[in-house]
N, C-alpha and C positions, 0 to 999 in steps of 0.2 A: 504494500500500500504506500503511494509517495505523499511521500508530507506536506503541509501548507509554507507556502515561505517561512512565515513567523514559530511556524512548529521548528523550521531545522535552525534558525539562527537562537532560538531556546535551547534546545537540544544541547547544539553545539557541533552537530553530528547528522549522517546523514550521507545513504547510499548516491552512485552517480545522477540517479532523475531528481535526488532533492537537490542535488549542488546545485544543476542545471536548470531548477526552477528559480531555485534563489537566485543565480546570477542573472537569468533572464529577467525575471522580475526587478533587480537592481538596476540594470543597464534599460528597462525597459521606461522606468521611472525617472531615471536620469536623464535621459533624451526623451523625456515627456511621448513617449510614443510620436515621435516626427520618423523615425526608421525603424524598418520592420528588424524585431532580435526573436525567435525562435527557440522552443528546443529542437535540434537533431536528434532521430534514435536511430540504430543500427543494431542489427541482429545478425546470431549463427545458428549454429544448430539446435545448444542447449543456453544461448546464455545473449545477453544484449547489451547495451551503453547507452549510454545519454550525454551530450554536450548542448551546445549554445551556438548558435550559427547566425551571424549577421550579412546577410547580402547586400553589398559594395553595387555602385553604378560600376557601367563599363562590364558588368558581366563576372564581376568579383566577390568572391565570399574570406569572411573569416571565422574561424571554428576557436570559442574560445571552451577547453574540455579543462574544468577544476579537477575533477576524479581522475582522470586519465597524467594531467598533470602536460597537456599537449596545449598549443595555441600556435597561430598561423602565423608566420615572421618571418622577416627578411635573414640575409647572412649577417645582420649586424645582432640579431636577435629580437629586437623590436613590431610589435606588431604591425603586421602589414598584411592587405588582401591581394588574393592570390587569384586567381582564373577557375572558377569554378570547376570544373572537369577535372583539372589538377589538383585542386584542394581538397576535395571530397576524396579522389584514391589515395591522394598520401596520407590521410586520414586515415583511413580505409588500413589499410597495409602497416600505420603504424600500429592498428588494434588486430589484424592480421593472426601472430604470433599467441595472443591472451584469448581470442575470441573462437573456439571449435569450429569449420565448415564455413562453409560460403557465404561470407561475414556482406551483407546487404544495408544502404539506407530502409526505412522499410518506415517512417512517420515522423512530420512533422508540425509541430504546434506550439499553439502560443493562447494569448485570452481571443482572439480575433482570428484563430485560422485553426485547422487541425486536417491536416491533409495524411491518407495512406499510399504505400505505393507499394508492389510488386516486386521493382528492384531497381537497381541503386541507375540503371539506363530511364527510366520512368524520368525518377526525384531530376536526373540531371537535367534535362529533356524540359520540365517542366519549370525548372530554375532557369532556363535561357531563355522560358518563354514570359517571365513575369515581369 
């Protein structure tokens, strides 16, 4: 069951979809909703993840993953968006190794959208079209 924001910043504590609420919820308040910030999920055979996905003009996303302890940056290390296509499989391939079988985007949502997808060719496909 995932927590309400205010439950995991009580806690203190809290699996990947609560981080990924909380920061979405943070970030989502902080830019007063002018830009759309999501959660991302991903799935394998027995097991899934959750981060936070902001889509960039120009066809650019950034994945910021507290649990995973991942976020999308330049060589200087600093966040930066990256080409959608490319950022979602380096994503993808970072969780690769942790995640059993043919690791998929498979939903994404927020308070104003909740979209499923079939496989990770859908979510992209559908990110170039928004």
């Amino acid at each position: 069951m995932w927590q309400f924001s205010n439950e995991t910043l009580n806690l203190r504590e809290g699996d990947c979809e609560d981080m990924a609420i909380l920061l979405c919820s943070m970030i989502r308040c902080y830019v007063n909703n002018k830009y759309p910030v999501e959660v991302i999920m991903i799935y394998g055979e027995n097991s899934g993840h959750a981060a936070v996905q902001i889509p960039v003009s120009g066809y650019k996303l950034v994945i910021l993953d507290p649990a995973g302890k991942y976020y999308t940056q330049d060589m200087w290390g600093n966040i930066a968006p990256n080409d959608i296509k490319t950022e979602i499989n380096k994503w993808l391939n970072y969780w690769k190794p942790k995640i059993e079988g043919n690791i998929q985007v498979n939903r994404v949502f927020s308070d104003i959208i909740d979209k499923e997808f079939t496989s990770t060719n859908e979510y992209i496909t559908w990110m170039y079209s928004r």
